[in-house]
C-alpha positions as a Markdown table, in Angstrom:
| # | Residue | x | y | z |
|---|---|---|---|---|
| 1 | Unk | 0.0 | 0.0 | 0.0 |
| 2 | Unk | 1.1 | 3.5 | -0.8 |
| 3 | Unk | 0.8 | 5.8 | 1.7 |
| 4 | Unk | -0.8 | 8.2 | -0.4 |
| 5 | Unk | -3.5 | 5.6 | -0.6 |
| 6 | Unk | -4.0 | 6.2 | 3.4 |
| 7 | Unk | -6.4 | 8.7 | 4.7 |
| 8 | Unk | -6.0 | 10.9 | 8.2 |
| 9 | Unk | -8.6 | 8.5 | 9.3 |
| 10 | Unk | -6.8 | 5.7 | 7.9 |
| 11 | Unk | -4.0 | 6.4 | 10.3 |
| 12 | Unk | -5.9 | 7.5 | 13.2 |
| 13 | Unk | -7.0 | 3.9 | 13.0 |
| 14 | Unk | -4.2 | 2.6 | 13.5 |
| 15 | Unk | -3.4 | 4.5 | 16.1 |
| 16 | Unk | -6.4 | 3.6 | 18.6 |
| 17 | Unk | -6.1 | 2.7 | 22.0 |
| 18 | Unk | -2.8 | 4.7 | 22.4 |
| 19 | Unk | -2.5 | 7.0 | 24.8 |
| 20 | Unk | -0.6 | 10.5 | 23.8 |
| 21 | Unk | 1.6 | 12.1 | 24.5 |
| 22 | Unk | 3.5 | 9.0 | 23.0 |
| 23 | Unk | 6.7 | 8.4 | 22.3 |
| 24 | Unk | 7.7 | 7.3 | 17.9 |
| 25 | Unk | 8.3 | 3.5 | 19.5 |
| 26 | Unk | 4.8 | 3.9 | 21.0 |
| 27 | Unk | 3.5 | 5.1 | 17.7 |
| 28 | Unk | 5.0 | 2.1 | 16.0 |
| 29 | Unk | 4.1 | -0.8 | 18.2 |
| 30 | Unk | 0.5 | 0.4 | 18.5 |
| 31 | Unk | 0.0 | 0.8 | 14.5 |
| 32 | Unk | 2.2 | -2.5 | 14.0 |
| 33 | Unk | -0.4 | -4.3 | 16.6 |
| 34 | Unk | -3.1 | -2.4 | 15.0 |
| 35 | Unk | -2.8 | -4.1 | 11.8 |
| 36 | Unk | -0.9 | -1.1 | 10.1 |
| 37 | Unk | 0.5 | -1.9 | 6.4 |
| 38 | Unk | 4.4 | -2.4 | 6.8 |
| 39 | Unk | 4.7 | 1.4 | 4.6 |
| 40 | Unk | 3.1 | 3.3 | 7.3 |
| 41 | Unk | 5.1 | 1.7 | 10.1 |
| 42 | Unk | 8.0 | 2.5 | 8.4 |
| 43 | Unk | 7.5 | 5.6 | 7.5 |
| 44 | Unk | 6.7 | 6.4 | 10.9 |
| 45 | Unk | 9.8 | 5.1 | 11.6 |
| 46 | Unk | 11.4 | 7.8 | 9.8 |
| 47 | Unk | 10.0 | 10.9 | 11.0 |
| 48 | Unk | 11.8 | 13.2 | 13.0 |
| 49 | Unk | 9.5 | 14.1 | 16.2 |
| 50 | Unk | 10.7 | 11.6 | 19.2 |
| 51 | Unk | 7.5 | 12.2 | 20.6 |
| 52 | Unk | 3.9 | 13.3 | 19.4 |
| 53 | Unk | 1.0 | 14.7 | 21.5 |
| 54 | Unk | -2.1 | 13.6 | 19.7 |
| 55 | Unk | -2.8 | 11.2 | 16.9 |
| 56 | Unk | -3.4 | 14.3 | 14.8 |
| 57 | Unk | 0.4 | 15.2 | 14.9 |
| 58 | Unk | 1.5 | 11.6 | 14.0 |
| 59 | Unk | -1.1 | 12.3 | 10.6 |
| 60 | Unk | 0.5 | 15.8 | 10.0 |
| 61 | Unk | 3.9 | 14.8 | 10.1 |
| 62 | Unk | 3.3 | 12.0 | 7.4 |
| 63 | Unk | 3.6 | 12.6 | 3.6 |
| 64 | Unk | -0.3 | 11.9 | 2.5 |
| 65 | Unk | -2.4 | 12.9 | -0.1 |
| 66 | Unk | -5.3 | 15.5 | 0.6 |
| 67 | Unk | -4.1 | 16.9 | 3.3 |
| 68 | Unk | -2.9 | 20.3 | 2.3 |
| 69 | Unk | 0.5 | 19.9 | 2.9 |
């Protein structure tokens, strides 16, 4: 899957059940356990923030489509 393909809610999926502020690793495990496509983890790998405080700054600092950025 391309991650372009992925919506904000998409990701916020991914992302439920974990508790923020959270720290990348966080980020990571939850999505892996959350069924996450194997792009998205790692790309989430790859960003620079150490730690995000909402799911809605794990979706801003990833490179998808429709979001403005």
């Amino acid at each position: 899957m391309v991650l372009g393909d992925l919506s904000p809610a998409d990701v916020q999926k991914y992302l439920e059940g974990l508790n923020f502020p959270a720290s990348k690793e966080e980020v990571v495990a939850t999505a892996e356990s959350n069924g996450a496509p194997q792009a998205l983890v790692e790309q989430i790998r790859a960003l620079g923030p150490e730690q995000f405080s909402s799911p809605d700054d794990v979706v801003s600092a990833l490179p998808l489509k429709g979001l403005g950025l």
